[in-house]
C-alpha positions as CSV (number, residue, x, y, z in Angstrom):
1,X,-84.0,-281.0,32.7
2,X,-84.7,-284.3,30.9
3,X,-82.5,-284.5,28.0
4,X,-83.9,-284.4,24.2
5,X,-84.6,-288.1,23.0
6,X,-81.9,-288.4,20.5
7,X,-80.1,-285.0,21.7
8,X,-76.1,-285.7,21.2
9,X,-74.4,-284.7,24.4
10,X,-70.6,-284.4,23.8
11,X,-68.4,-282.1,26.1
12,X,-65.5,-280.4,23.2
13,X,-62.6,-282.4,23.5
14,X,-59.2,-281.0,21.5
15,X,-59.2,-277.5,20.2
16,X,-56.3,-277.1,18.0
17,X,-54.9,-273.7,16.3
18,X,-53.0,-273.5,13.4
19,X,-51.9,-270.4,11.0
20,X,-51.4,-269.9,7.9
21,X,-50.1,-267.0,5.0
22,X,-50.9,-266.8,1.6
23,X,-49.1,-263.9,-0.6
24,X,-51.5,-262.2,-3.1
25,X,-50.8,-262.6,-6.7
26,X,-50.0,-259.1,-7.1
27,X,-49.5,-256.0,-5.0
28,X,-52.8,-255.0,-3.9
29,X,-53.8,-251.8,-2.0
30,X,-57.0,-249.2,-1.2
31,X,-57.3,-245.6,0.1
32,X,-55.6,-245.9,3.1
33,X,-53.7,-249.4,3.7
34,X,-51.3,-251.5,1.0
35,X,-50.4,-255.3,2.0
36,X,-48.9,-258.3,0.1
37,X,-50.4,-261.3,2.0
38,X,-53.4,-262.7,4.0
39,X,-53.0,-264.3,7.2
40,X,-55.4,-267.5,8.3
41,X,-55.9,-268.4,11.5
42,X,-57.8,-271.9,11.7
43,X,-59.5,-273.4,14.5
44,X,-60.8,-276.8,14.8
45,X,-62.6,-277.9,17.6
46,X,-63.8,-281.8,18.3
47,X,-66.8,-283.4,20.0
48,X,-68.4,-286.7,19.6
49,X,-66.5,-287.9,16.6
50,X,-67.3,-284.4,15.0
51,X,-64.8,-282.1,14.1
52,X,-65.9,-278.2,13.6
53,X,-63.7,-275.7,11.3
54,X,-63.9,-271.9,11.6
55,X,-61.2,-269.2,11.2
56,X,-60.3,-265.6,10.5
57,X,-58.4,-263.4,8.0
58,X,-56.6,-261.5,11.4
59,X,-53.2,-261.4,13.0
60,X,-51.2,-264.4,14.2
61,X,-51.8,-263.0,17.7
62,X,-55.7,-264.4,18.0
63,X,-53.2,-267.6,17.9
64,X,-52.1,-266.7,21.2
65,X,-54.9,-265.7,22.6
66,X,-57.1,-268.4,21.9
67,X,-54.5,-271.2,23.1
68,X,-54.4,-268.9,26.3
69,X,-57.4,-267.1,27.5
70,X,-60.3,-269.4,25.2
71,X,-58.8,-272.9,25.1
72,X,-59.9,-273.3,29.1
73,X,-63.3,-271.5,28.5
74,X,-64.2,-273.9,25.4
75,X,-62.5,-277.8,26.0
76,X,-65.2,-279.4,28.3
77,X,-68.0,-276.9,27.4
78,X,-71.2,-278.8,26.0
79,X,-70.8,-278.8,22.2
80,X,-74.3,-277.8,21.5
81,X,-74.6,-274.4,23.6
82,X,-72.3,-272.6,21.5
83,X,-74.2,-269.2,22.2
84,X,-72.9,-269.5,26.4
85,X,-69.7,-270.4,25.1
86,X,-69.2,-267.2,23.2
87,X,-69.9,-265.5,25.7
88,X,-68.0,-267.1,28.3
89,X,-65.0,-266.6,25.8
90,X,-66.3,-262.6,26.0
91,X,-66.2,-262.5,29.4
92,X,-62.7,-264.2,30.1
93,X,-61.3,-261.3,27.7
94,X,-63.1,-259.0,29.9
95,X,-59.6,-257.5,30.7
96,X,-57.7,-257.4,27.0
97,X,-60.6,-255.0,25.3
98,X,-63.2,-256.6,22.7
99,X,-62.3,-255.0,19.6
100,X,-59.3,-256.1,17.2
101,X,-57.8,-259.5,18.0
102,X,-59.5,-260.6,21.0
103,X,-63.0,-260.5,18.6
104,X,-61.6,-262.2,16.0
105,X,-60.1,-264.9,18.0
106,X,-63.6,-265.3,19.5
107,X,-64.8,-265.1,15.9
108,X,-62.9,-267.7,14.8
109,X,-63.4,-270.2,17.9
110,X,-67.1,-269.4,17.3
111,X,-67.8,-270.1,14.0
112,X,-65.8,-273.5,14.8
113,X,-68.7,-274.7,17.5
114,X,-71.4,-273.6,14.9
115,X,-70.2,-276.0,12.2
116,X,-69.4,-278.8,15.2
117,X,-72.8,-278.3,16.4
118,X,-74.2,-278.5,13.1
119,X,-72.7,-281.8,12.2
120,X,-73.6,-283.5,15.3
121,X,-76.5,-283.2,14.0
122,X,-76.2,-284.4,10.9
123,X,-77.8,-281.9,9.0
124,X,-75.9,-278.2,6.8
125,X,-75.9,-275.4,9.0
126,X,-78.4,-273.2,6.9
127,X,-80.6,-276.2,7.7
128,X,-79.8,-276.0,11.3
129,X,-80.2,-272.0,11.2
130,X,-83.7,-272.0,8.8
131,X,-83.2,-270.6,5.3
132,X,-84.6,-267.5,4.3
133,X,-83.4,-268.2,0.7
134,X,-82.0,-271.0,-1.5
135,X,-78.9,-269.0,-2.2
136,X,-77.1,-265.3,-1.8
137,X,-76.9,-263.0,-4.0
138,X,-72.9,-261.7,-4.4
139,X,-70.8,-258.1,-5.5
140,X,-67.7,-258.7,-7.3
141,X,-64.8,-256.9,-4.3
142,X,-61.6,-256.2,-5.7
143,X,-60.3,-253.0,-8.2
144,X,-57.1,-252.3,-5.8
145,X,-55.6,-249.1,-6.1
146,X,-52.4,-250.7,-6.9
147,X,-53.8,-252.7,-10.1
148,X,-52.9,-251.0,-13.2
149,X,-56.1,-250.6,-15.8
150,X,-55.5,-253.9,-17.6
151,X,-55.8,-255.9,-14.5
152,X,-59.1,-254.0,-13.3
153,X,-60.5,-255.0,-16.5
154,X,-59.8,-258.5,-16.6
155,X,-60.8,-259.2,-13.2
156,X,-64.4,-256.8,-13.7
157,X,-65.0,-259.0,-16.8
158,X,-64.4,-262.2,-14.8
159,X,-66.9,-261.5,-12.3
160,X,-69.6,-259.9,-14.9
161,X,-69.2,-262.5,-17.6
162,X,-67.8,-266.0,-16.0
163,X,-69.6,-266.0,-12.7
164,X,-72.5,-263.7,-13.9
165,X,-72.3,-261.3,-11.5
166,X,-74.4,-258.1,-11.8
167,X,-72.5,-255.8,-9.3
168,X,-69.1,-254.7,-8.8
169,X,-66.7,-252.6,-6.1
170,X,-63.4,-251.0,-7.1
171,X,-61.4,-248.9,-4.4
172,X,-61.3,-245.3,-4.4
173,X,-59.6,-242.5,-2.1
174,X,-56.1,-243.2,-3.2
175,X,-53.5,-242.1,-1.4
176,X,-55.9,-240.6,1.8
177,X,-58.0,-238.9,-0.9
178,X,-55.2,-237.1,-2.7
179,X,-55.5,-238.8,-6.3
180,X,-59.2,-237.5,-7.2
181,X,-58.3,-237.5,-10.8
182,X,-57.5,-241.1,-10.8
183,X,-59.9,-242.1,-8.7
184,X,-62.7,-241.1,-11.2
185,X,-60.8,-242.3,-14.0
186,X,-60.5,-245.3,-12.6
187,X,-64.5,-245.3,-11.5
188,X,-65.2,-244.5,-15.5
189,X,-63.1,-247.4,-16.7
190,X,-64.9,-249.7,-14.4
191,X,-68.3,-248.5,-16.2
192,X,-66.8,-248.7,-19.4
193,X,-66.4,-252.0,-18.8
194,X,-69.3,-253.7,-16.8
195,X,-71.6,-251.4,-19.0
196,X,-74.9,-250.1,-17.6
197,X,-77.0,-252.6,-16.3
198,X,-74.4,-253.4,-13.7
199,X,-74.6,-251.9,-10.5
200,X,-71.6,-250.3,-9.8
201,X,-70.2,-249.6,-6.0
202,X,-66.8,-247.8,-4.6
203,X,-65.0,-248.3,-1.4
204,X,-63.0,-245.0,0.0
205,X,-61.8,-247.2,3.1
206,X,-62.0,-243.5,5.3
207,X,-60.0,-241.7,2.8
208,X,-62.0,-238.8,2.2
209,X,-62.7,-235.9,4.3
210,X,-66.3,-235.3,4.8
211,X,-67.1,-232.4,2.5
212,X,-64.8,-234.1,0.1
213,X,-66.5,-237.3,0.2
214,X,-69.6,-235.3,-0.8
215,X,-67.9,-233.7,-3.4
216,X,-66.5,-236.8,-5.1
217,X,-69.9,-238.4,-4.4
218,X,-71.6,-236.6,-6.5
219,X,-69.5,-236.8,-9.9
220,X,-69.4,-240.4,-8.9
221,X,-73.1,-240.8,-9.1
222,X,-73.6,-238.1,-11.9
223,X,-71.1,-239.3,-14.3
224,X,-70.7,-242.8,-13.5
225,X,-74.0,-244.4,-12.4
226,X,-72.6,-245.4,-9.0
227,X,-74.9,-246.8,-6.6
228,X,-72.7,-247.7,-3.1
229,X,-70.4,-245.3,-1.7
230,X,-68.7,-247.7,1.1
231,X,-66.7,-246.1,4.4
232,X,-66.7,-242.3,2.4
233,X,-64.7,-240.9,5.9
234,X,-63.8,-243.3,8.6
235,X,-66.1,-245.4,9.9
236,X,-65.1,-243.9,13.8
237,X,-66.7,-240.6,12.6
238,X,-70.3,-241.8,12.4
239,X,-71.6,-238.0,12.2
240,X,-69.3,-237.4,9.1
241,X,-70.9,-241.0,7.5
242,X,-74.5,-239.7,8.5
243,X,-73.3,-236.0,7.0
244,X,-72.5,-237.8,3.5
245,X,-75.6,-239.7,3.8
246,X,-78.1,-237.4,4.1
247,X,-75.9,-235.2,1.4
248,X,-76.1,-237.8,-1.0
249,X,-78.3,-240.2,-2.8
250,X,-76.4,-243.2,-3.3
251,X,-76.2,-245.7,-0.4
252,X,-73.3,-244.9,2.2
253,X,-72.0,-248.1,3.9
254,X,-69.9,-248.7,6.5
255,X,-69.5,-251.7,9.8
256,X,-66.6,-254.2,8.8
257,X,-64.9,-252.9,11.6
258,X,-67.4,-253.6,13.9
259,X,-66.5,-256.0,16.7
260,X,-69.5,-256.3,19.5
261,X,-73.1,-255.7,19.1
262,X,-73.1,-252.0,20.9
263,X,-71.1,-250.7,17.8
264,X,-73.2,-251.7,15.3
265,X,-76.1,-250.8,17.7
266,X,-74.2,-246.9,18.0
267,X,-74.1,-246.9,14.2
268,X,-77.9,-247.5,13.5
269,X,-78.8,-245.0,15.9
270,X,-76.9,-242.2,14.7
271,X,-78.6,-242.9,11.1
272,X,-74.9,-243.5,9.3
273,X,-75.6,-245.8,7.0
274,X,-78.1,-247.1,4.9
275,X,-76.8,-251.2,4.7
276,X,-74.9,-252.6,7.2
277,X,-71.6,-254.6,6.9
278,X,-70.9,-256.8,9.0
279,X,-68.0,-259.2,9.1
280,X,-68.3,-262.7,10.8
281,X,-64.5,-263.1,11.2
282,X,-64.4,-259.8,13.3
283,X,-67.9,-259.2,15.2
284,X,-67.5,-262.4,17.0
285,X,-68.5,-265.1,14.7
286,X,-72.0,-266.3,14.0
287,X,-73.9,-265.9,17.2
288,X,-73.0,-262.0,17.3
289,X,-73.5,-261.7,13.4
290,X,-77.2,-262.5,13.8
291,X,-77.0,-260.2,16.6
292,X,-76.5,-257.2,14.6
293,X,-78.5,-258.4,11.6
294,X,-81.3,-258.4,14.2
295,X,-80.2,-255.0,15.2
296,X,-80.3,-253.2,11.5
297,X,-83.9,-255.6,10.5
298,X,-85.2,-253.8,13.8
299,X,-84.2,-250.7,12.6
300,X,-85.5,-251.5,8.6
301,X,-81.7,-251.5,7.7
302,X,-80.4,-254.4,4.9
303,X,-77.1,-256.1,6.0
304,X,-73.7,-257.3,3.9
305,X,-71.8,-260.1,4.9
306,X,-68.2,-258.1,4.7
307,X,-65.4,-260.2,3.2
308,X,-65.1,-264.2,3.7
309,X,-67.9,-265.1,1.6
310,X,-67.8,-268.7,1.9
311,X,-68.2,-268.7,5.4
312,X,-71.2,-265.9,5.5
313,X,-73.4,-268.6,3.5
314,X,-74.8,-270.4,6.5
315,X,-75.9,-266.8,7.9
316,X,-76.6,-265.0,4.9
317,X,-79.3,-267.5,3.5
318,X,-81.4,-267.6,7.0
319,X,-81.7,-263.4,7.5
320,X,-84.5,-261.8,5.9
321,X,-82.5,-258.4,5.4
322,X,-79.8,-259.4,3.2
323,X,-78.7,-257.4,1.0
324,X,-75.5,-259.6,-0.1
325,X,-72.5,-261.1,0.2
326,X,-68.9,-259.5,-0.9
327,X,-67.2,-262.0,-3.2
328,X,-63.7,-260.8,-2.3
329,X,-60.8,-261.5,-4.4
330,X,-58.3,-262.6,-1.8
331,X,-60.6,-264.3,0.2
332,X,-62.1,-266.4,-2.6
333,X,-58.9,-267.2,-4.0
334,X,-57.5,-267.9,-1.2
335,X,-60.1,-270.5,0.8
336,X,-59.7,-273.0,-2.3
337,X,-56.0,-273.1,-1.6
338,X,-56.7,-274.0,1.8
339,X,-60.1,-275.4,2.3
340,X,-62.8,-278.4,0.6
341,X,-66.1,-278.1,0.2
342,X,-66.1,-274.1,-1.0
343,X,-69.5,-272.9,-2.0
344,X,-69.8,-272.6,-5.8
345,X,-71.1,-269.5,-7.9
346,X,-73.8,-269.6,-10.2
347,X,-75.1,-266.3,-12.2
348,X,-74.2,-264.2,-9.5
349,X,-75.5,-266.4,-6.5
350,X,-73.4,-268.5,-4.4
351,X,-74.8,-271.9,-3.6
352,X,-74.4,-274.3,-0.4
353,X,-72.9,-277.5,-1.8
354,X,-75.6,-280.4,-1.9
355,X,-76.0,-282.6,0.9
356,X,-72.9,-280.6,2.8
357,X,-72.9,-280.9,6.7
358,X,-71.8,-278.1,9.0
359,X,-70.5,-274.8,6.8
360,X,-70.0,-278.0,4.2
361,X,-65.7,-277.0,4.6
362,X,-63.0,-278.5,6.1
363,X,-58.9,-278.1,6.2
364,X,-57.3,-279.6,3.1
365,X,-53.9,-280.5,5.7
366,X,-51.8,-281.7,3.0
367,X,-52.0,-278.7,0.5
368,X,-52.3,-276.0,3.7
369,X,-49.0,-277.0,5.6
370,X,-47.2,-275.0,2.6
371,X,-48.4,-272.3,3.9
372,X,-48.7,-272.6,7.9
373,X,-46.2,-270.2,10.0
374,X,-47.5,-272.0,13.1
């Protein structure tokens, strides 16, 4: 086939990996996991002058395993057909298992060729994609379990007042569902504070049973107005999520840990949720993020971009089932430590950056090497 007047035709040249951790500003913890730091792993990925960023919030290990398995499958491929290229890097993994790190490696190596396609072109990759909407609309993610009731407050009147944003998630199921008590005390103070024209939404992270989850679901929506009930039971026990859903009638939502399109295909059959979440550091980047937003549109299902925010946007503003974006404290406090070009928030949208090519971010070396463990 002739090739497109005009049509840049680089092969990638250097893909380089480096990692990075970044310890929270306070101890921070949900249902059923506590941790004290975020890892980065950063790819970067060159063609034709053009240098493409992507990364993911996973284990040092997709290090490894992209300088092994992926580096041969994506140096020399043609810049431009990113989609084979993902799924050459899913086929030479063939052997490791999809899920965990080998997805999020791919996740992160993909996302890297969408940005370096996007800026051979010249042109923002929501312009590259096709926009649905100007901007996305965002939920304030944050209210650990570990944050004692001045800290929740501050950081739910950051997000409602400063950034104007009019929903907001705290974690519940403390302690695998044993701390009920504090768990709606904790949901109260949260309305207290946002007041009642803010939607409010709680994430269990699996650490309810299922009649429990029901339970607790219902004084949670009866007393307090809530309107999400995120990952009630564990999200590997889709007939328990589709049990709470039909029991209930706030939205259940579950899919962050969804890493290949038959999951997420599994979950909208069995009726488990009513949004979608699906993470583009984990699923296996971009190409397999529009995948499953195809998937839940087909089956009249909204989708949320889980976690990283900033680098959803491209995504997020060309799907017509958005529902939003999760404006996640350690991810948006962390990316401006490491990263230009971050997205900025306006009354509870976030907003491409004006005339930004690619995602619009790159690696700020100099401030980031602080933090790199390899």
């Amino acid at each position: 086939m002739a090739p497109v007047k005009g049509r840049p035709d680089p092969a990638v040249g250097r893909l380089a990996i480096s990692t990075y951790r970044v310890q929270t500003d306070r101890p921070e913890g949900d249902g059923t996991l506590a941790w004290s730091a975020t890892t980065v792993v950063v790819v970067e990925v060159d063609a034709g002058g053009a240098t493409g960023t992507g990364w993911t919030y996973a284990s040092a290990a997709c290090a490894t395993l992209i300088d092994g398995e992926l580096r041969e499958v994506v140096e020399g491929s043609d810049a431009l057909d990113v989609v084979a290229t993902q799924e050459a890097m899913v086929r030479a993994c063939r052997n490791l298992g999809r899920p965990g790190v080998v997805s999020s490696a791919v996740s992160a190596v993909d996302v890297a060729l969408w940005d370096l396609k996007a800026r051979l072109w010249g042109v923002g990759l929501p312009e590259l994609l096709g926009r649905c909407r100007p901007a996305a609309p965002l939920y304030g993610s944050g209210g650990f379990t570990t944050y004692a009731d001045d800290v929740t407050a501050a950081q739910l009147e950051q997000w409602v007042g400063d950034l104007g944003i009019p929903r907001v998630k705290i974690k519940v199921g403390e302690s695998w569902g044993t701390e009920e008590a504090r768990d709606l005390a904790r949901t109260a103070l949260a309305r207290r504070i946002v007041g009642e024209s803010v939607e409010l939404f709680v994430d269990a992270n699996g650490g309810y049973t299922r009649k429990q989850a029901v339970r607790i679901g219902r004084r949670l929506a009866g007393e307090h107005g809530v309107s999400w009930f995120e990952e009630p039971v564990s999200s590997d026990d889709l007939d328990g999520l589709r049990l709470v859903r039909d029991q209930l009638d706030v939205d259940v939502a579950a899919g962050e840990y969804g890493y290949d399109e038959p999951y997420f295909r599994r979950m909208l059959a069995t009726g488990a949720v009513d949004c979608l979440q699906v993470d583009v550091t984990r699923c296996g980047g971009y190409t397999s993020w529009l995948r499953a937003a195809a998937l839940a549109h087909a089956a009249g299902i909204r989708v949320s971009g889980h976690c990283a925010p900033n680098l959803h946007l491209p995504v997020a503003l060309h799907v017509p089932n958005l529902a939003h974006l999760e404006y996640f404290h350690d991810h948006t406090r962390l990316d401006p430590m490491l990263f230009d070009g971050v997205p900025s928030v306006a009354s509870g949208l976030l907003h491409p950056e004006p005339g930004a090519v690619g995602h619009g971010m790159t690696l700020r070396r100099p401030d980031a090497e602080r933090y790199r463990i390899a």
